[in-house]
C-alpha positions in Angstrom: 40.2 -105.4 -4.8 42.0 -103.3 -2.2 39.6 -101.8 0.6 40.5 -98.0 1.5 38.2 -96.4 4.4 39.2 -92.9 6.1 38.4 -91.7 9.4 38.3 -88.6 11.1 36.5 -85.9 9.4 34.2 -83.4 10.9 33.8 -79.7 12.0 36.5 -78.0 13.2 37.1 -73.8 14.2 39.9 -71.8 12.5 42.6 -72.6 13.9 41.8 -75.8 15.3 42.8 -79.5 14.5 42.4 -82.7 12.9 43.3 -85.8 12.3 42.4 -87.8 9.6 43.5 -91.4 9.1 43.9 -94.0 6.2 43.6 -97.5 6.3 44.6 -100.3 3.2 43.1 -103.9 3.3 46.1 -105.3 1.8 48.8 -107.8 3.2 51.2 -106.1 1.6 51.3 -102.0 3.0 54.8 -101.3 2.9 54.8 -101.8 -0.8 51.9 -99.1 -1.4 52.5 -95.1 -1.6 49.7 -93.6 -0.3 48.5 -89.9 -1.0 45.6 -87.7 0.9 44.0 -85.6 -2.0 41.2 -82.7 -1.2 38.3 -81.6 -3.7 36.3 -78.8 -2.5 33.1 -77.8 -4.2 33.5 -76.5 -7.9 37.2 -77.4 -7.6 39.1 -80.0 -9.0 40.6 -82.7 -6.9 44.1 -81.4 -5.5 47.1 -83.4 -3.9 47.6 -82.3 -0.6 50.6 -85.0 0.4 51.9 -87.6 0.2 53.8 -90.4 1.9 55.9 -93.0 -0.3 57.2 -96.8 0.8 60.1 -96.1 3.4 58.3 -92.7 4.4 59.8 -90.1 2.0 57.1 -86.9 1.8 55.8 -84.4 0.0 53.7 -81.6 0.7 51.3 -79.0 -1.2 52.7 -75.5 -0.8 49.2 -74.2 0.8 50.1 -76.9 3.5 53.5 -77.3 4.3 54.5 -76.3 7.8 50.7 -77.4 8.9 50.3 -80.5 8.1 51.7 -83.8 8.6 51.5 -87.3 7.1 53.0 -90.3 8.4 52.6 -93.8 8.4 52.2 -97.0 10.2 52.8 -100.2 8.5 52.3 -102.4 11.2 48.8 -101.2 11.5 48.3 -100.6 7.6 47.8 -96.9 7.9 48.6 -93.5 7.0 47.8 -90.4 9.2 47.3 -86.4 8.2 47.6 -84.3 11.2 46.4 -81.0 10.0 46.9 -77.9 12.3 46.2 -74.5 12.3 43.3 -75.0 10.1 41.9 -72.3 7.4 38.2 -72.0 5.9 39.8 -72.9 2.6 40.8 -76.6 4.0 37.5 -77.2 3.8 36.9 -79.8 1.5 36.3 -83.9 1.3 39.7 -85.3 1.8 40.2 -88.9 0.2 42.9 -90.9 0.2 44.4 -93.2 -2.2 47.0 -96.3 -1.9 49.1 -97.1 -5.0 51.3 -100.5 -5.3 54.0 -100.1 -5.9 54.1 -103.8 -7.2 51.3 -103.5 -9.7 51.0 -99.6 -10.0 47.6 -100.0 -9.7 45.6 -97.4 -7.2 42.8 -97.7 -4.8 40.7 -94.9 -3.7 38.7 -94.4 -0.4 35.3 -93.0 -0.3 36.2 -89.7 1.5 35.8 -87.8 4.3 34.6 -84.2 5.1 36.8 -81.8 6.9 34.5 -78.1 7.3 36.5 -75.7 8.7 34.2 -72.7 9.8 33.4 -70.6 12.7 
């Protein structure tokens, strides 16, 4: 079983910025694609990017140009900078590594990102 925790949630004004970060208990990172998705209440879960093995990205239209992902596989992680922040980013953001060895996926337990005034 693969371990995925986030960090870096919390309250944040219109406008502002975060940072949230994922990291993967595995030996093997570089292998994994990893993806932030966001579910915001009575909403279904919704990818908001992603970041494949040798850094290749994609972006949901309502974020690109604001956010960032990126990863570090020395340190088994993937970042999503988020700027210029909207009230309708708010929403738990969880992440999710998938091998791709085994295609098998592991998801984190999720973070909350409230953007409000």
């Amino acid at each position: 079983q693969v371990q995925v925790v986030e960090f870096g949630g919390g309250l944040v004004q219109p406008g502002g910025s975060l940072r949230l970060s994922c990291v993967v208990a595995t030996n093997m990172f570089s292998d994994y694609t990893v993806k932030w998705y966001r579910q915001a209440p009575g909403n279904q879960r919704e990818l908001v990017a992603s970041i494949a093995r040798g850094g290749s990205t994609v972006y949901a239209n309502s974020v690109k140009g604001r956010f960032s992902i990126s990863r570090e596989d020395w340190k088994n992680a993937v970042h999503l900078q988020m700027a210029s922040l909207k009230p309708e980013d708010t929403a738990v953001y969880y992440c999710n590594a998938q091998s791709t060895v085994t295609e098998i996926d592991y998801w984190g337990q999720g973070t909350q990102v409230s953007v409000s005034s």
